[in-house]
Structure formats: C-alpha cells, structure tokens
Steps between C-alpha positions, in 0.01 A plus 500: 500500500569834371813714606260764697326218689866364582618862637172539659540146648838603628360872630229316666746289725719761612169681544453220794828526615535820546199560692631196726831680567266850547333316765787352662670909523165622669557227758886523566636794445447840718552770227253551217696532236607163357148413595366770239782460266380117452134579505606765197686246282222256565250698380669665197540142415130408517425843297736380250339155428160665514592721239634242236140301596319779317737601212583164368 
C-alpha cells in the first residue's frame, strides 16, 4: 500500500466520523454553530482526500 492510499485510508475514516459526530450536533444541541463548525471540518476533510485522489 502506498503512503497516499494510507493517508487517504486514514482521511476516509475520520471522514465517517466526523459526519457521525455532525449528525449527533444537529440532533442535540440548540445553537447552530458547533453544528456548522463540525459539518465544516468534515467536509474540508473529504475535499482534502478528494484532492490527493486526482494528483497522485
């Protein structure tokens, strides 16, 4: 296994995690902004590993 598909590997599981703990904010908490705040590192995340798919 190469070193990208290992930090890919890795980016894909706290891809997962974070959008678990995203969906568990929506659900318990009354302000929006640790809601969003997740929802933004989750998704920079995914952007991230979706980026080194298509360079390397």
């Amino acid at each position: 296994m190469k070193r990208v598909d290992k930090i890919r590997y890795i980016l894909n599981i706290l891809f997962l995690v974070g959008t678990v703990v995203t969906i568990i904010l929506y659900f318990c908490t009354d302000g929006g902004k640790p809601f969003f705040y997740a929802g933004f590192i989750t998704i920079a995340t995914k952007v991230f590993e979706y980026i080194l798919r298509f360079v390397y």
